[in-house]
C-alpha positions in Angstrom: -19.2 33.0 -62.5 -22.4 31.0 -63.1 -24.6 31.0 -60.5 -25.4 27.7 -58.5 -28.7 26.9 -58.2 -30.6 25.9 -55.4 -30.9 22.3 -55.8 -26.9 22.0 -56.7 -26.3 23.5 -52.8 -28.8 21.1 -51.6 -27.0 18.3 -53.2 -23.6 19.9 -51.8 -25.1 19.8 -48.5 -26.4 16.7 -48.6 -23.3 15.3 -49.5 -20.9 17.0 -46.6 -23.8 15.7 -44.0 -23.2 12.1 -45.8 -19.4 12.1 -45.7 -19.6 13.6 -42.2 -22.3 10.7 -40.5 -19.5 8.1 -42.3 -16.5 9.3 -41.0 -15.4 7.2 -38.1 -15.9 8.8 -34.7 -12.2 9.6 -33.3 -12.9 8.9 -29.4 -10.4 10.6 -27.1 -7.6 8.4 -25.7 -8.6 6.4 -22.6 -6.2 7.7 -19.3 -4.8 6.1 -17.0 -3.8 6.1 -13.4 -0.9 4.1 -12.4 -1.8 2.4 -8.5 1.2 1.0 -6.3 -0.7 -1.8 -4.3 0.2 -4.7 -2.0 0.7 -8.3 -3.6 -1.5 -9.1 -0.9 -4.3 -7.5 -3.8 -3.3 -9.1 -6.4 -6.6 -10.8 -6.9 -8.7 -8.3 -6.0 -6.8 -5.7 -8.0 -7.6 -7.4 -10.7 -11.2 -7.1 -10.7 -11.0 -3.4 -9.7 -9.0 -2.6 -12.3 -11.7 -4.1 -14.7 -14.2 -2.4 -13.2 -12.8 0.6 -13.4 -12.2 0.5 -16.9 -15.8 -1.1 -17.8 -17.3 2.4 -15.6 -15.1 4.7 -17.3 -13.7 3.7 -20.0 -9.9 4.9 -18.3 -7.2 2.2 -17.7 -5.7 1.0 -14.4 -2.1 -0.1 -14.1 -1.4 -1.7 -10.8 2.1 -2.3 -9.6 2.1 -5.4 -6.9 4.9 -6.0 -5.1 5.7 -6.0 -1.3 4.7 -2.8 0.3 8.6 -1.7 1.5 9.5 -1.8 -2.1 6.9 0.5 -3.6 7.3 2.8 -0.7 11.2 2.8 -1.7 10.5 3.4 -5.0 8.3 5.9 -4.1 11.2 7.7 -2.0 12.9 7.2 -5.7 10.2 9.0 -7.9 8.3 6.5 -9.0 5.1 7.2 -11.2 2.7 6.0 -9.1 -0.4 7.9 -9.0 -2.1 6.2 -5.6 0.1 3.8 -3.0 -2.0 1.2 -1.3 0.2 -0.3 2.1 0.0 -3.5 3.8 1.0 -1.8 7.2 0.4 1.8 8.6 4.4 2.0 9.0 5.5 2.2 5.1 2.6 4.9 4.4 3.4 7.1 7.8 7.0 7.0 6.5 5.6 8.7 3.3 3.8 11.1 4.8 6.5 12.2 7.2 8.1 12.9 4.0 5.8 14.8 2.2 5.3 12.5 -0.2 1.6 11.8 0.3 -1.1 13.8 0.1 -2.2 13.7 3.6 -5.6 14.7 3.5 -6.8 11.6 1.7 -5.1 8.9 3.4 -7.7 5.9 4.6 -7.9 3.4 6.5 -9.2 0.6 3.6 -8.9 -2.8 4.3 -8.0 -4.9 7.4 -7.1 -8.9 6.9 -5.3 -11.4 9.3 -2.4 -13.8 9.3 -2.3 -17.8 9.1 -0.8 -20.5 9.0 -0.9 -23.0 6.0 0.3 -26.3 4.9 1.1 -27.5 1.8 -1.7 -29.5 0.0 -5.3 -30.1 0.7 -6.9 -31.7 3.8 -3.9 -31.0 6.4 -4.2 -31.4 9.8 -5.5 -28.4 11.9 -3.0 -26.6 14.3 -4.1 -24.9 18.1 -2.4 -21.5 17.9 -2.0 -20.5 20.8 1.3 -19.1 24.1 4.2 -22.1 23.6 2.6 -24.1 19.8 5.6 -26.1 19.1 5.4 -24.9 15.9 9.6 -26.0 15.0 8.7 -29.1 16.1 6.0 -29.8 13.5 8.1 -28.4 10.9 11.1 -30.9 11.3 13.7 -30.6 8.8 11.3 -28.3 6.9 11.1 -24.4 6.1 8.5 -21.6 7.3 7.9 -19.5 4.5 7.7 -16.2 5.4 7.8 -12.5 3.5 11.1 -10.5 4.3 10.4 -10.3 8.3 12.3 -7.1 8.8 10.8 -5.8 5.8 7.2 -7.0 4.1 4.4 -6.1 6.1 3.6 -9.8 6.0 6.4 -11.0 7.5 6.8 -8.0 10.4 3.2 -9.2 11.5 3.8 -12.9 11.5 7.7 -12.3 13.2 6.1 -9.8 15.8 3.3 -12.9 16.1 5.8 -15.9 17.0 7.9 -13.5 19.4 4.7 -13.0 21.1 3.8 -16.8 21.7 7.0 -17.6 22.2 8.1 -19.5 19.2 10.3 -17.4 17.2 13.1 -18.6 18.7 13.1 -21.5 18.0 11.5 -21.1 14.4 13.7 -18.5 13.2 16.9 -20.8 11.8 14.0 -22.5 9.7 12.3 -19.6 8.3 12.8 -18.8 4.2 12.4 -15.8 3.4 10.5 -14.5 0.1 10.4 -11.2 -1.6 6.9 -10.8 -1.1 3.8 -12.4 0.3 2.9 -14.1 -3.3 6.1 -15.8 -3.3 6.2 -17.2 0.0 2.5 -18.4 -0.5 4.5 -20.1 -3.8 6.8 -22.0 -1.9 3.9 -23.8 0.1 1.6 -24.2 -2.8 4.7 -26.3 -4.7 5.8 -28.2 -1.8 9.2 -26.9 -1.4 8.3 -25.7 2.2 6.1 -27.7 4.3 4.0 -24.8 6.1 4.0 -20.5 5.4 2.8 -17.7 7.1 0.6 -15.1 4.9 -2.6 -13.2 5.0 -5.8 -15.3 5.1 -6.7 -13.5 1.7 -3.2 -14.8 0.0 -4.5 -18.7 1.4 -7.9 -18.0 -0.3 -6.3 -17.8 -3.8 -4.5 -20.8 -3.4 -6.2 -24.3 -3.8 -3.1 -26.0 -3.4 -2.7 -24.7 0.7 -4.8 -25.2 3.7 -5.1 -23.0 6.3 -4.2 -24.9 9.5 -4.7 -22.3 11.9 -4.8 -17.9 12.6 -2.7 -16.2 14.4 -4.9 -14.3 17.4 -5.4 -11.1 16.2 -3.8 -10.1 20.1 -0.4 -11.9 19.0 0.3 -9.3 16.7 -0.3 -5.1 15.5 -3.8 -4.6 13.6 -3.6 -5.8 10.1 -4.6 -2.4 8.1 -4.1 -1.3 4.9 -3.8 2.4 4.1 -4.5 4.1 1.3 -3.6 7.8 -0.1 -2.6 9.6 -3.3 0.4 10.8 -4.4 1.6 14.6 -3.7 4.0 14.3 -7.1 1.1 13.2 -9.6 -1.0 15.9 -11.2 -3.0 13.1 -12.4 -6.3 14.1 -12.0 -7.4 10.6 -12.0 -5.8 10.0 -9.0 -8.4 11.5 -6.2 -11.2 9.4 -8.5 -9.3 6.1 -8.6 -9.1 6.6 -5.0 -13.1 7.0 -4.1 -13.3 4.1 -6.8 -11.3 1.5 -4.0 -14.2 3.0 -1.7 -17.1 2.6 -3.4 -19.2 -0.4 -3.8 -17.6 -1.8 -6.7 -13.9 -2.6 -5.5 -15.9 -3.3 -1.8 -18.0 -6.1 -3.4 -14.0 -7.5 -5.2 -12.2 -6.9 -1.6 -15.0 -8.9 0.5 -14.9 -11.8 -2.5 -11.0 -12.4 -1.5 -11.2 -12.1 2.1 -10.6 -8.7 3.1 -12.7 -6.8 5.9 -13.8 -3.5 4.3 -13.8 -1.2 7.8 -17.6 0.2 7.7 
């Protein structure tokens, strides 16, 4: 065999170093981490989720819907990775059942509930023991989330029992899947007047808020927050200090939400 001579394995060299630096760089598959969250979020979810993915390159996939359902599917072995709750209830259930992992549960957000009216400019309303607020709706509908269900709608039910209006209100009250939809139904007109968080009214600019509910008339609004016990996603316990951290705090204050200090 004839010998190679320096300068060919130089060349050689040369050449592999070349075909190496050209090759394109084969980057490892961006994760993800699949979050349950309120519809209530919607908007700020949206931003956290881009965030996240702008920090770390790994993707979000948020599930909105009203908080009973993702709890039931939940129950049903769903993929979710981390649950977000619009009311303590939903989450303790979850917990009772093992299904959380208890340890990080928090306390994230807290909102309130108001009332709106369809369109810009409405009239303001006094909230207050007595409101006539069947009177003001007429032949109209009060939108409401499911209000044996939807966090949304429990809070603004347990609020019109407790100033004395349900009553009355209850035969006019249409009930939507979720908070989203029964901001919907105000923001197109087909009911006059709704009941949803102040941070569902804030993404609307075809609602007013007419007046809140006393945060007395009803249980503290608090969202909850915990990881999954099923998922091995090691993502999960990140994502998690990610809704904590100043990012997703700067997105929740934007829509309205009070971040608990």
């Amino acid at each position: 065999m004839t010998p190679v001579s320096s300068a060919v394995r130089a060349c050689i060299a040369a050449a592999v170093l070349f075909a190496a630096a050209a090759a394109p760089v084969q980057r490892a598959a961006a994760a993800e981490v699949t979050v349950f969250a309120a519809a209530s979020m919607k908007n700020a979810m949206d931003e956290i989720a881009a965030a996240w993915t702008a920090e770390t390159g790994d993707k979000a996939v948020v599930a909105l819907a009203g908080s009973s359902t993702l709890a039931r599917q939940i129950e049903q072995g769903a993929p979710a990775d981390v649950f977000v709750s619009a009311n303590q209830g939903w989450m303790d259930r979850l917990q009772a059942a093992g299904l959380i992992d208890g340890e990080s549960r928090v306390d994230l957000l807290r909102n309130a509930i108001v009332l709106i009216a369809h369109g810009k400019g409405a009239e303001g309303v006094e909230i207050g023991p007595g409101f006539d607020l069947a009177g003001r709706l007429g032949d109209g509908r009060l939108a409401m989330a499911l209000v044996d269900a939807v966090p949304a709608g429990i809070y603004g039910k347990a609020a019109l029992k407790s100033l004395g209006a349900w009553t009355a209100v209850q035969p006019k009250v249409a009930q939507a899947d979720n908070v989203r939809a029964a901001l919907a139904l105000v923001a197109t007109g087909e009911a006059p007047y709704g009941v949803v968080y102040r941070t569902d009214a804030a993404a609307s600019d075809d609602v007013t808020v007419v007046g809140v509910f006393p945060p007395e008339s009803h249980p503290p609004i608090v969202y909850p927050a915990a990881t999954i016990k099923a998922s091995d996603n090691p993502l999960k316990a990140r994502f998690l200090a990610f809704l904590q951290g100043p990012a997703a705090r700067e997105a929740f204050e934007r829509q309205g939400f009070v971040v608990p200090e």
